[in-house]
N, C-alpha and C positions, 0 to 999 in steps of 0.2 A: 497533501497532494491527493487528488480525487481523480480515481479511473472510473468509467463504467463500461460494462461487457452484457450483451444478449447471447441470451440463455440459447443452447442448439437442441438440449435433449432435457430430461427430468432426472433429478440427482439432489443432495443435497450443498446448501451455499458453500459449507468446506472442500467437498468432493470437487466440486464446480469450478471453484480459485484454486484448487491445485493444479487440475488441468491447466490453468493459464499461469502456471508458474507462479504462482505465489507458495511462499516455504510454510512451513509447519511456525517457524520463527516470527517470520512477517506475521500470519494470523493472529498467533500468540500479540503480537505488538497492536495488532490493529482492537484486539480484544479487550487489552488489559492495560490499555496505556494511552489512553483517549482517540485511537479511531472510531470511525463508523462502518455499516455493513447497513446497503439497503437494497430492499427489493420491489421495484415498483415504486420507489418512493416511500416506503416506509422502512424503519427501521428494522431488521430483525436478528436471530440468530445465527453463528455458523452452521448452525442442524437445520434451518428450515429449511422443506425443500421447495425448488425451484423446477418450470414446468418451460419448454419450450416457447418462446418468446419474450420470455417474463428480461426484465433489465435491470444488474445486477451491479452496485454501485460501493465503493469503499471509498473510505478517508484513510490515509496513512499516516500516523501523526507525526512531527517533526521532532526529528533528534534531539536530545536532549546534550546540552554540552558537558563534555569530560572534562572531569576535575584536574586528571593528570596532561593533558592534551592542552598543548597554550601556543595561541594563534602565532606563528612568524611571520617574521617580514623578509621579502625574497627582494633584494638589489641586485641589477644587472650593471655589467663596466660599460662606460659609453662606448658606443659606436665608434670605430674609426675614422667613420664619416662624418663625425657629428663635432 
């Protein structure tokens, strides 16, 4: 999933996505678990800093499925109507 947010002030890119809610967690996942982080269209770090107007883009990458966790199946009773 890909957001992107324009920059209002100078700060650096972690500083910057926590303002807009993103967790210490999320980062960690976008860091270390194949998202992305760009600015302007290039890729960079959560320390590089970002300057008023600059456009500040992440990937968030898709869950990975649990090994304990196994898909059900939900059956509803037919309608009385039906």
């Amino acid at each position: 999933m890909r957001y992107e947010f324009t920059v209002g002030r100078s700060c650096r890119v972690k500083t910057f996505l926590k303002e807009h809610d993103i967790s210490k967690g999320l980062l960690a996942k976008i860091k270390f678990e194949g998202g992305h982080i760009w600015v302007n269209g290039e890729e960079q770090f959560a320390t590089y800093p970002v300057h008023e107007g600059d456009v500040v883009a992440i990937e968030i990458p898709d869950e990975a499925p649990h090994e304990t966790l196994k898909p059900c199946l939900l059956y509803t009773s037919p309608s009385p109507r039906d």
